[in-house]
N, C-alpha and C positions, 0 to 999 in steps of 0.2 A: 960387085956387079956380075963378074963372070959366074960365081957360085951360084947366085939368083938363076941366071940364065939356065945355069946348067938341074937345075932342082927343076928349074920350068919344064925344062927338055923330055920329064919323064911324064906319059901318059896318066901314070894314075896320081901325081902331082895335080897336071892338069882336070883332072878330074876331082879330086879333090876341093880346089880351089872354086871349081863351078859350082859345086854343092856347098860349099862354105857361103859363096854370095847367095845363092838362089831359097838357103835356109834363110840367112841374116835379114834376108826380107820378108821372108814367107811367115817365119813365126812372130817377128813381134808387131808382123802386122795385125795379125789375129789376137796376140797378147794387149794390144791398146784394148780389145773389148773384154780381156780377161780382166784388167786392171780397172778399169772404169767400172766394170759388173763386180767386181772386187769375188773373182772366183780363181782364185791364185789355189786352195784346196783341193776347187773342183778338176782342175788341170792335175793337179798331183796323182789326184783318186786312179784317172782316169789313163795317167804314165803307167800305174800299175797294174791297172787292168790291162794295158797290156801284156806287161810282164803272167801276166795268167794266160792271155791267148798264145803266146811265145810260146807257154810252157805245154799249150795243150796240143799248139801245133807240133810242137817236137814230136810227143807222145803220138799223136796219130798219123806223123808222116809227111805231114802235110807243109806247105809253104809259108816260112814262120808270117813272112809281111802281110799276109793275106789271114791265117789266124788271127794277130795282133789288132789288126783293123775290125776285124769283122766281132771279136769279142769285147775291144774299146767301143765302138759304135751301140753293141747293146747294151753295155753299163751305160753307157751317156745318154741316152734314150731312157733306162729305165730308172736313174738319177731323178731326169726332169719329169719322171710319169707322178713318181712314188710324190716327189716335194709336191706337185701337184695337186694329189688325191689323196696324201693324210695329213695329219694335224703333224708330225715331224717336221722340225725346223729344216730347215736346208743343207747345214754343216752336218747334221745329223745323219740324213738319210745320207750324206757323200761319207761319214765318217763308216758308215755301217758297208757300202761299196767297196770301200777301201781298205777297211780288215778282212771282207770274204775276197778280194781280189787277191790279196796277198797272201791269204788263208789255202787258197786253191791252187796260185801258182808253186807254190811250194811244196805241197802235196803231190803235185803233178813231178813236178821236177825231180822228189822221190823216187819216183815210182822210172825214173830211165836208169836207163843201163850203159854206163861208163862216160867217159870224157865226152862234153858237146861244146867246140872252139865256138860254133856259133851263138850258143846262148851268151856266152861273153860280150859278145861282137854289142846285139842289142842292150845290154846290160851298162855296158861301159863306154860305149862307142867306139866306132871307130871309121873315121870320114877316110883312113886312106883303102879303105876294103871297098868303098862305093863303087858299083857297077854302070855301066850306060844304060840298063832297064831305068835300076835306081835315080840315075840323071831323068831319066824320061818321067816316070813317075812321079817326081819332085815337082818337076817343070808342068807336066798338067796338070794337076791337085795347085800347086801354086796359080797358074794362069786364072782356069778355077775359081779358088775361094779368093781368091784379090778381086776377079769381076762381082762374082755376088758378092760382097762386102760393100763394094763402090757402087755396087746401081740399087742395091737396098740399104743404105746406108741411114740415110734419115730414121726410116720405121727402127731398123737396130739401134742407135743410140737413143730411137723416144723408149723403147723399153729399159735401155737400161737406167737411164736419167728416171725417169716417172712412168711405171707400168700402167697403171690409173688412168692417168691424160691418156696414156698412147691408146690406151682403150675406148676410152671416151672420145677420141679422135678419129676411131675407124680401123684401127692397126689391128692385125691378128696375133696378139701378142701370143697364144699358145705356139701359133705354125713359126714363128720367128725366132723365140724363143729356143724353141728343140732346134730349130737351124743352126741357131749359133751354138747349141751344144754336140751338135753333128758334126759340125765344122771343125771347133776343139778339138773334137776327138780324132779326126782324120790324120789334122798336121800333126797332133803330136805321134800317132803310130807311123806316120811317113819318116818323121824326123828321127828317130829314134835309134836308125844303124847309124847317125851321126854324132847325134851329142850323148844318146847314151837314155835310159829310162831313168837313171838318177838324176839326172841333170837337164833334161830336156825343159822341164817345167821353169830354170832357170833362164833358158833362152826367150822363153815369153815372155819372162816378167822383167825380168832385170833391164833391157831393153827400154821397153814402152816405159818402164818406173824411171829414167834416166831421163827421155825423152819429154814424161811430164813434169819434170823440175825445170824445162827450161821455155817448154813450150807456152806460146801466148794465145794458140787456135786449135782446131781439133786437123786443120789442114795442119799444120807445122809438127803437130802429136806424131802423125804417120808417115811424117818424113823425116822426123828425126827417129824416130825409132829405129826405123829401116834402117837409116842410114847409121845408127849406131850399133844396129845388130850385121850388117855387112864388115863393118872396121872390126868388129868383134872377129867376125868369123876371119877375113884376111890376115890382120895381127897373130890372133889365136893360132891358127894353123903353122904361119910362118918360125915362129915361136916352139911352139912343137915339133919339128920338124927340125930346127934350128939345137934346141936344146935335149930332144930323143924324149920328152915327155908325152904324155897320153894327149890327144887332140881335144877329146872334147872338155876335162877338166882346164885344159890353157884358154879357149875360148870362153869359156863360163868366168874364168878370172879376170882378165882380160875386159868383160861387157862389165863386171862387178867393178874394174881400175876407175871405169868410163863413167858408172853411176855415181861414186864417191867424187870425181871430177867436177860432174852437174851440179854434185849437192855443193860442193866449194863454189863454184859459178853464183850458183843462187843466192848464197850465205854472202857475197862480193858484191851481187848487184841490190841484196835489199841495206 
């Protein structure tokens, strides 16, 4: 108990620990409509597109979080234009996103000059570097896309159940559609100095995929998810911190102990 206390004691512990909870929510809440839309690739794509804006911000100076966003956002925009407005399957056009993503950042990355601690940071994560912007930033993107999630919820889930109906109902499924791929894109460049661009895409899903083995409502989905993407993050941290391992690879194990847990639950209760 004294050790607890005294690891609490330290500012960027604390810090830490608010961004461990305020992700555990924030992504797999968004992840229940990754999972349900079954765009577990297109989140992938879309972690490395950042890794390209990272790289371009290096190269031009600029501020990597604000690059990463703004170059995720228009892969994710022009994902949903292209599946859109040609005959390309969907996995297709994300697959072809996702080789020139990675095609570019690495080219980029080339082209600098000596050691950059930071691109690690993004890369691999690292929650105890979190800053108070970063708390700030988290917390309004999170406040955010949880409101618009909850007050347009309905129209979101008729697209992803039945595009068709939700058409034929009155839904715009175009402008909702690109929202929820906006959305995607956002948390995961937000998230990104936390869990890391390898691994971030496992916070979405592994979560929410936990979550629907046990859940019996689309209410119970997004409370269990949450709340299995928080015990991730608090475990995981503690655990890392406890044993000197990397933060965001012990959290991603950790939501993976959680899912295999459900899958037992479920395999018990049928």
């Amino acid at each position: 108990m004294n050790m607890i206390s005294e690891y609490l004691s330290y500012p960027f512990i604390q810090s830490a620990l608010l961004a461990s909870v305020m992700v555990g929510i924030l992504c797999p809440f968004v992840g229940n409509f990754v999972v349900l839309r079954r765009m577990s690739f297109f989140a992938d794509a879309i972690s490395h597109s950042a890794f390209a804006g990272i790289a371009a911000g290096a190269l031009l100076g600029i501020d990597l979080s604000i690059s990463s966003v703004v170059v995720a956002v228009v892969i994710a925009l022009l994902i949903a234009f292209l599946s859109e407005k040609t005959s390309l399957s969907h996995d297709t056009v994300i697959g072809i996103a996702f080789s020139g993503a990675i095609a570019s950042g690495m080219l980029v990355i080339g082209m600098l000059k000596g050691y950059r601690a930071d691109l690690f940071t993004f890369l691999f994560g690292d929650i105890l570097a979190i800053t108070n912007s970063d708390l700030l930033l988290i917390l309004c993107i999170g406040i955010l896309t949880v409101g618009i999630l909850l007050v347009f919820l309905k129209p979101f889930l008729q697209i992803i159940f039945n595009r068709d109906l939700a058409r034929v109902e009155g839904v715009n499924v175009r402008f909702f559609e690109y929202l929820l791929f906006l959305i995607i894109a956002i948390v995961i460049t937000v998230s990104l100095k936390i869990i890391g661009i390898i691994l971030v895409t496992s916070l979405l899903i592994v979560p929410a995929a936990s979550a629907k083995n046990l859940a019996s409502s689309m209410k119970r989905l997004f409370i269990l998810s949450s709340l299995f993407g928080v015990i991730s993050g608090i475990i995981g941290l503690a655990a890392s911190v406890y044993l000197n391992t990397a933060s965001g690879p012990t959290i991603v194990l950790v939501s993976i102990g959680i899912f295999f847990l459900t899958l037992l639950k479920q395999a018990v209760r049928r």
